[in-house]
N, C-alpha and C positions, 0 to 999 in steps of 0.2 A: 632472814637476813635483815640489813639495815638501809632505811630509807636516809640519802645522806643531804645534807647541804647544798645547794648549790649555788656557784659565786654568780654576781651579777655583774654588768659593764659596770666599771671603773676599779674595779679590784685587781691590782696588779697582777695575778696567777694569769689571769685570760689574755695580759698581752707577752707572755714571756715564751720563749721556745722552749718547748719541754723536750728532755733529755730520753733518749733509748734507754728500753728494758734491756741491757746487754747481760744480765745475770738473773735472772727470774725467781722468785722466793718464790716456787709453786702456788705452794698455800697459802701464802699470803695474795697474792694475786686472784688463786680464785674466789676467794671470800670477799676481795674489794669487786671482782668483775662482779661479783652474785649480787654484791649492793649496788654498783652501777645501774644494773638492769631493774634491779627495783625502784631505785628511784628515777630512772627512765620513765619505766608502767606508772606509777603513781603520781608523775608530774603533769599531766601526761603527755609524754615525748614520743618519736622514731630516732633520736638517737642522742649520744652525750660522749663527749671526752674528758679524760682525766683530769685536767687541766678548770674542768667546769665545777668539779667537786674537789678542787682544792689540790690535786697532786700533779706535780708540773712531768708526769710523765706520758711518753709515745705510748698511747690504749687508749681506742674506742670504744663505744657499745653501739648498734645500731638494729633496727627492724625495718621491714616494710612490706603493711600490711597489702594483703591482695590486693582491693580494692584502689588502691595509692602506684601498683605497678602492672595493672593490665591482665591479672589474675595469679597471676605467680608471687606467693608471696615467699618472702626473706627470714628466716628464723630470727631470734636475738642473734648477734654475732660479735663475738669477743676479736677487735685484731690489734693486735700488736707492735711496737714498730710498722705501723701504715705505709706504703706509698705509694701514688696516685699518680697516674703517666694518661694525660688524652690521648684517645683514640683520632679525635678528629679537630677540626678548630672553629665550625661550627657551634657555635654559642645560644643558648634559648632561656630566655628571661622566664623567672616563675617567681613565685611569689613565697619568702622562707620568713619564717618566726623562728625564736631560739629561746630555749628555755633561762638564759644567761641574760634576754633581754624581753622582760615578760611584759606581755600586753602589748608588744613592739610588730610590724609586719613589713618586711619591706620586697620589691621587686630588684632580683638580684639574677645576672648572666652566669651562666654556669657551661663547661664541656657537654654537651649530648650523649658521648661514649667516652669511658675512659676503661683504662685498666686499671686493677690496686691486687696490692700481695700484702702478707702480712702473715704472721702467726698466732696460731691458739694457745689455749691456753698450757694444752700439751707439746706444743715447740713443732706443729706439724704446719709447713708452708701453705697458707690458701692463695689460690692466683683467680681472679674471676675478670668479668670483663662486666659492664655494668653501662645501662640507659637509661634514660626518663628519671624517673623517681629516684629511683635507686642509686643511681650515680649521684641527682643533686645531694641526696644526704651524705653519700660517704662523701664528697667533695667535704660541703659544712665540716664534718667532723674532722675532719684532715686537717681543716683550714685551722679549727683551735689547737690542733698541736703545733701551730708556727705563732700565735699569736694574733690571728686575724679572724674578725667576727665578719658577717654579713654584711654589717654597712661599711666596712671597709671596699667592698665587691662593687657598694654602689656608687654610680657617678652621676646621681643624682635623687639630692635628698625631699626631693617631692613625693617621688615614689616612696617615700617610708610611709606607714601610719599608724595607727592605734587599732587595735586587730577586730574590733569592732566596726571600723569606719573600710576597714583595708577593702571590702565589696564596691567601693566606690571608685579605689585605683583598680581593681581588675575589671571593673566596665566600660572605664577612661583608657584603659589599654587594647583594649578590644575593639572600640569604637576609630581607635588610629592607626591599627596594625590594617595596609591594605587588602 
């Protein structure tokens, strides 16, 4: 497959609402998910929306490696029209980069548990229920189907930084949290 492009902050696609797959060109679809996910692995990402490689459409791709979720890890996953309902209202700051704002790191509040459904790329409903890791990134990727990146999330631009330095906010965070 093909490794594609991907937009970066200030390029209109990423702030626009992308539109449902309400008719799905199969194969056309799996040949773009197949690139999605490559140029996920090769960026190197845990997840990417439509909208990040240029098409202002509802589709994710996402992983999450064992390691990153408490041992269970998440295959690639192709979902379609997404959507994301919390489970709780319990909020937990972590620390997210984005491949649409590279070099960038910021400290952003996310749901703890949510739910999300969506379809593959066979039209078959996935419904899962999702924690920790797993949830902050389908949140992220949800979020670019509406037009909203990470520091949009944040309400304070200190906590950004440069993903080199970012080890300095997660010490500085730790140090406050009682």
């Amino acid at each position: 497959m093909s490794v594609l492009r991907i937009a970066r902050m200030g390029h209109p696609v990423l702030r626009r609402t992308a539109v449902p797959v309400t008719s799905p060109d199969e194969s056309a679809l799996r040949g773009f998910a197949a690139d999605m996910i490559d140029t996920m692995h090769d960026a190197p990402g845990v997840g990417l929306a439509a909208p990040q490689v240029y098409r202002g459409i509802r589709m994710v791709v996402f992983r999450v490696p064992a390691d990153r979720s408490g041992g269970e890890a998440v295959p690639p996953t192709v979902l379609i029209d997404p959507v994301v309902e919390p489970l709780t209202s319990t909020l937990e700051w972590g620390m997210e980069g984005c491949l649409s704002l590279p070099g960038l790191r910021g400290m952003v509040p996310r749901h703890t548990r949510i739910g999300y459904r969506g379809r593959t790329l066979d039209g078959t409903v996935i419904e899962r229920e999702a924690h920790g890791f797993h949830a902050r990134v389908v949140q992220h990727e949800v979020d670019h189907l509406d037009g909203i990146l990470y520091i949009d999330r944040m309400d304070d631009l200190r906590l950004l930084s440069f993903t080199e330095e970012a080890h300095h906010l997660m010490g500085e965070q730790k140090e406050e949290q009682p």
